[in-house]
N, C-alpha and C positions, 0 to 999 in steps of 0.2 A: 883476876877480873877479866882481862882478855881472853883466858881462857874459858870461863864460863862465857862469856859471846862468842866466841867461838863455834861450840856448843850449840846454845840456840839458835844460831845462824846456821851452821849446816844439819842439826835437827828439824827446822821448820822448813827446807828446801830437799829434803828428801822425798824421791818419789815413791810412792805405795805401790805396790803388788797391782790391787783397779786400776790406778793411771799407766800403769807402766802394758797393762792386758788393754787399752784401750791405744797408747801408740802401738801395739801388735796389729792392734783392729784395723787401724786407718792403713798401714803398712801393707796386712793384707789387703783389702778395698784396692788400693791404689793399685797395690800387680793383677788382682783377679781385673780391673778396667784397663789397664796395659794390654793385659793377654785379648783382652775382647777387642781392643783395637787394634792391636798385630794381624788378629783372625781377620777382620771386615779389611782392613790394607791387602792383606792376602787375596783373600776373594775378592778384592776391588781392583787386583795385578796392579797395583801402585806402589811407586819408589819415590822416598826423598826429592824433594827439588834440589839440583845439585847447588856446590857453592858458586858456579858459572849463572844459574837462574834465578840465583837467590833477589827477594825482589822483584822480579820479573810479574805484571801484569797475568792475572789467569787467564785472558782472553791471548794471549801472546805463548803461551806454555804449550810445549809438545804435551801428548795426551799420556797418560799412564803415570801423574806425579800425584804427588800429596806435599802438604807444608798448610803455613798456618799464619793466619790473615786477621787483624782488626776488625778488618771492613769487610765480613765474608758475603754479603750478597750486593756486592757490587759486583761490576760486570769486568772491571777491569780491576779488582782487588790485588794489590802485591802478596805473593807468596814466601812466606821465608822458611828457614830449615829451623829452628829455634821456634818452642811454643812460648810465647810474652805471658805476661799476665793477663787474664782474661780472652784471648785470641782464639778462635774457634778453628779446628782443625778441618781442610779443603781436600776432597778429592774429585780430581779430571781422569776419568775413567780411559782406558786405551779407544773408546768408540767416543771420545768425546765428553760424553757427560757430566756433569759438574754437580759434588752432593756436599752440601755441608752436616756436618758430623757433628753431635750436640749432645746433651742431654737433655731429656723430657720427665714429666712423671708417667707413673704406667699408664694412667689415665689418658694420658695425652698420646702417647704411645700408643696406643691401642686405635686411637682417632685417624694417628698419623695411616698404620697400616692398613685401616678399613679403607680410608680414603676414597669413601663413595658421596662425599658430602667436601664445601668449603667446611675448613679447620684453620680454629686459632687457638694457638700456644704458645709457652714462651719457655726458649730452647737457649740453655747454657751450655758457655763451652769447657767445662769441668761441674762434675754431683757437685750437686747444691741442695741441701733442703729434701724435698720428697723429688726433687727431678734426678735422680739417680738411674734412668734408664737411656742406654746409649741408644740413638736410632742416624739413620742417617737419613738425609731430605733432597728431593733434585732441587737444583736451585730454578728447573724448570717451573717448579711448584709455588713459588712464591709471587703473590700474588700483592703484598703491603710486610712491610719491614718497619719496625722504630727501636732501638735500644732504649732500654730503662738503665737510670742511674741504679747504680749499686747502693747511693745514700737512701733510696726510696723503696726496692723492692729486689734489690740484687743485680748483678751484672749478667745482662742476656739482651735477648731478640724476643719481642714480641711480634710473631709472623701468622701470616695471615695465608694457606695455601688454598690452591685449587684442587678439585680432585682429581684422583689419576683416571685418564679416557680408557 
C-alpha cells in the first residue's frame, strides 16, 4: 500500500520534457535581459553603488553609479546594491543624468524613442506580459508618475513624459 502511493505520488510530480523546455525558455530570457543590461550599464560607464552608498539619496550620489530603488522618480530616491522585488533599476550617468531603466511594450517603445510628442506608458521593472522591451528614460522626461497595484493591473509606473527638445 505505501508503496503504490509512493508511486502515484512521485508519478503525478514528475516534470515532462515541455515543462522542463519551458524552464530552459525563462532561463534563457532571463540571461539574454541580463546581457542587455550589462550592455546599456556598459555604455552608460556606470558601477554598483558601493556598500559605503548603499542607500544613499540619488541626488547625494557621485555620478557614474547604478543600483536600484522602490521609489525611482523621486528626486531623492535611496539606491541600494540588491534589486528588491519589484525595484526598478537607476542610472546617474558620469555627466549627471539620471535614466530609469524598465520595461515597456514595443509599442511603447517605439513612442518612447520617437519622443516628438507627450507619451504615456506604463514601464515595469522586470518582462511582464507584452512589456518585454528594455528602454531606458531620463528622469528629466517625466512629466506625472503613479504606481498601479499589482492586484489591479501589475506592478509598474504609469508615466506620463515630455518630449525630447
Amino acid at each position: 500500500m505505501a508503496f503504490s502511493w509512493f508511486k502515484r505520488r512521485t508519478s503525478s510530480n514528475n516534470v515532462t520534457v515541455a515543462e522542463k523546455a519551458g524552464f530552459f525558455e525563462k532561463d534563457n530570457q532571463k540571461a539574454e535581459m541580463e546581457g542587455e543590461l550589462e550592455v546599456l550599464r556598459a555604455n552608460h560607464q556606470v558601477r554598483l553603488v558601493s556598500v559605503e552608498e548603499e542607500g544613499t539619496a540619488l541626488n547625494r550620489l557621485p555620478d557614474g553609479v547604478y543600483g536600484f530603488s522602490g521609489a525611482p522618480t523621486q528626486y531623492d530616491a535611496p539606491l541600494f546594491r540588491k534589486k528588491d522585488y519589484l525595484s526598478f533599476e537607476i542610472h546617474k550617468l558620469p555627466d549627471g543624468t539620471e535614466f530609469l531603466v524598465g520595461f515597456v511594450s514595443q509599442e511603447d517603445a517605439i513612442k518612447v524613442a520617437a519622443a516628438n510628442e507627450h507619451v504615456t506608458l506604463k514601464a515595469f521593472p522586470d518582462p511582464e506580459g507584452m512589456a518585454g522591451t528594455l528602454v531606458r528614460i531620463s528622469l528629466d522626461r517625466v512629466v506625472r508618475h503613479n504606481e498601479f497595484s499589482k492586484l489591479r493591473q501589475g506592478k509598474g509606473l504609469n508615466l506620463e513624459l515630455y518630449p525630447v527638445d
